[in-house]
N, C-alpha and C positions, 0 to 999 in steps of 0.2 A: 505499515510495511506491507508493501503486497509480495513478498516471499517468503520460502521458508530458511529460516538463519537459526543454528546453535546457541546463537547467543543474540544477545540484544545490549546494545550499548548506552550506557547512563551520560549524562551532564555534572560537572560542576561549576558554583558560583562560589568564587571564595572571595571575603572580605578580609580587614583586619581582623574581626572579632569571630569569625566564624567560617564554616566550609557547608553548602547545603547540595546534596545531593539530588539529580532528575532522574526521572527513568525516561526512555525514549519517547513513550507519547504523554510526556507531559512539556516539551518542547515544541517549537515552532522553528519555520527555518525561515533568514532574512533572504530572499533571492536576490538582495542585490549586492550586499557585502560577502553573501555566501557561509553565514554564522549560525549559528544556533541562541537562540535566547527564549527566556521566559517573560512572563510579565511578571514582575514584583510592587503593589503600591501605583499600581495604575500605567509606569513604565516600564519598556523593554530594558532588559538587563543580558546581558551576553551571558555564556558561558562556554568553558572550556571542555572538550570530550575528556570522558574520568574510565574506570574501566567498564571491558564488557561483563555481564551478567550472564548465566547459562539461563536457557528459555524453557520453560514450563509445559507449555502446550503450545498447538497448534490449529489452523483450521483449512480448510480446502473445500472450495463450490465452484460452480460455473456459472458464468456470466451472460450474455448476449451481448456483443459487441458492435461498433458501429462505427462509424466515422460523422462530425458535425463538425458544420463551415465556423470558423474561428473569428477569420474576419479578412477585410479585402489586400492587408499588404503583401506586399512583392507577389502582386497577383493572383493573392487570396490561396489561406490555409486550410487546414484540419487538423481537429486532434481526436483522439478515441474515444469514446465515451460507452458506460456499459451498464445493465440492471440485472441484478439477480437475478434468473432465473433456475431452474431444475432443483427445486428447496428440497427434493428428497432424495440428493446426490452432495446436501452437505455433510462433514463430516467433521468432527473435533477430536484431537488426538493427543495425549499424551505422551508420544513415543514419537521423535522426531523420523526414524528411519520408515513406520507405518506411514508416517504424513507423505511423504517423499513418495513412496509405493502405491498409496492411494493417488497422489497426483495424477502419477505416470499411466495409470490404469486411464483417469478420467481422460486426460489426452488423448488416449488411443481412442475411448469413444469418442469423445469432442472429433479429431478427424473424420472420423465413418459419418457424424452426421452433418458433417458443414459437408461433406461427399456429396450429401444427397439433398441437401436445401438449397433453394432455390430461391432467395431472398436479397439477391444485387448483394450491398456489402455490410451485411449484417450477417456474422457470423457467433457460433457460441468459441469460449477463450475459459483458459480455467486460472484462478487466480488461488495464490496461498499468503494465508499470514500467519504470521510469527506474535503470538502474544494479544491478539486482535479479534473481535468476531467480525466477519467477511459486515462487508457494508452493502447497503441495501444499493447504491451503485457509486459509478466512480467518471467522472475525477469529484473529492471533494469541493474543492476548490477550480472553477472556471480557468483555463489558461490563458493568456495574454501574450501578444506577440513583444517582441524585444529585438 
């Protein structure tokens, strides 16, 4: 999840003999059905959303962000791509309202200093998650035109 959310929502798989419960990143999502499923036994197995959970902690850093060529349809794309940077402007929070206040702080400097870089279109972005430690960059997964 790159935001911050109160709560974080679970999966279930339920059989005849049984109900097994997911938490949100132990899921994958299909992009072409638009489902959620696990692997169980080597295959994908759907599941249905169960309820939400209230969320633990938090985390919040900044990125370096970018844009990279995707590929040439409808006249050739982009999508965002980004890598850690500012490792001593991360923060982990217990207290969802700090996480939130911390952001908003980082933003305003994230503004003042994309003000004064001068690097075409690479700028710094501030990313928060919900129950996650920030990832060393993003997207995990390469996008694909459709």
């Amino acid at each position: 999840m790159d935001y911050l959310s109160k709560t974080l929502p679970t999966y279930v798989r339920k059989t005849s003999h049984y109900e097994q419960v997911y938490r949100w990143d132990e899921v994958e999502w299909d992009e072409y059905e638009d489902k959620p499923y696990v692997m169980s036994g080597g295959e994908a197995v759907t599941v249905e959303s169960g309820d939400d959970v209230p969320a633990k902690w938090w985390t919040v850093a900044v990125y370096t962000t970018y844009q990279v060529y995707g590929g040439p349809e409808e006249g050739g794309w982009h999508y965002s791509a980004g890598s850690l940077t500012e490792h001593g402007r991360v923060r982990f929070f217990d207290d969802y309202d700090a996480a939130q206040e911390y952001g908003y702080k980082l933003w305003e400097w994230v503004g003042e200093q994309n003000a004064n870089r001068d690097r075409g279109d690479e700028k710094l972005t501030v990313r928060c998650t919900t129950e996650a430690l920030p990832d060393t960059h993003y997207p995990k997964k390469r996008p694909y035109y459709s």
